[in-house]
C-alpha positions as CSV (number, residue, x, y, z in Angstrom):
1,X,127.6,89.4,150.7
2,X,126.2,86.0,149.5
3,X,123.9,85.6,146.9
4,X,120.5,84.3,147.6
5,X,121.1,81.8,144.8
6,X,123.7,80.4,146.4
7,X,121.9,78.8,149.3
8,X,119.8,75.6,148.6
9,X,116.3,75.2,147.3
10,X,115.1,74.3,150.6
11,X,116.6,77.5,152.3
12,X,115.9,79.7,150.2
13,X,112.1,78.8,149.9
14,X,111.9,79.9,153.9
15,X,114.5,83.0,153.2
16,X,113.6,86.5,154.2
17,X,116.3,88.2,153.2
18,X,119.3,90.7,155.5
19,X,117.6,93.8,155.5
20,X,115.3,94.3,159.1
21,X,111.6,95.0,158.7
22,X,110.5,98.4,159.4
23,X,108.5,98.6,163.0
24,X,105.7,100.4,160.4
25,X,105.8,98.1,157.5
26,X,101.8,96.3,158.1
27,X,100.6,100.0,159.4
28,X,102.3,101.5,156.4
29,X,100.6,98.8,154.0
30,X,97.6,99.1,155.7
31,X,97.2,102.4,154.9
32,X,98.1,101.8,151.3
33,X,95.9,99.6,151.0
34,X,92.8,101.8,152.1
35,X,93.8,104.5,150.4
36,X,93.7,102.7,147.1
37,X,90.6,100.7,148.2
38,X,89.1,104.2,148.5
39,X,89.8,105.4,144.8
40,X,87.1,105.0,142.0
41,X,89.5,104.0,139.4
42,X,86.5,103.8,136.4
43,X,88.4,101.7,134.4
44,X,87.5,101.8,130.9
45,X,88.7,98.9,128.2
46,X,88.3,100.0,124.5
47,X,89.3,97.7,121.7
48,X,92.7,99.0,119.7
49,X,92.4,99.5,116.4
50,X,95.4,97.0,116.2
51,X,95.0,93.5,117.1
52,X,96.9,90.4,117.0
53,X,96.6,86.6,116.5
54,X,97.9,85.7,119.9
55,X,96.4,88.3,122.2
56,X,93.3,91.2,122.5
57,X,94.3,94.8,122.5
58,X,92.9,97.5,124.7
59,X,93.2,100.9,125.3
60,X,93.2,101.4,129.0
């Protein structure tokens, strides 16, 4: 099986790869996508203790 990094540039920015779709895949992502729409996630950011010079720190 060829590499996808053997093709060129141009190819392989239009490249979808050997493996079919599944007949379900936008139904199946569809319902993913509801079902995590659906979810109150009450996401919570609390400063660590620990902090750097380069970046903030959070508990999640």
């Amino acid at each position: 099986m060829p590499l996808t990094f053997d093709l060129p540039l141009e190819k392989l920015k239009t490249y979808t790869g050997i493996n079919p779709r599944p007949a379900d895949f936008d139904a199946y992502w569809d319902d993913a996508l509801a079902e995590m729409r659906a979810l109150d996630p009450q996401v919570e950011l609390v400063p660590a203790a620990f902090q750097t010079p380069y970046a903030e720190c959070f508990h999640l």
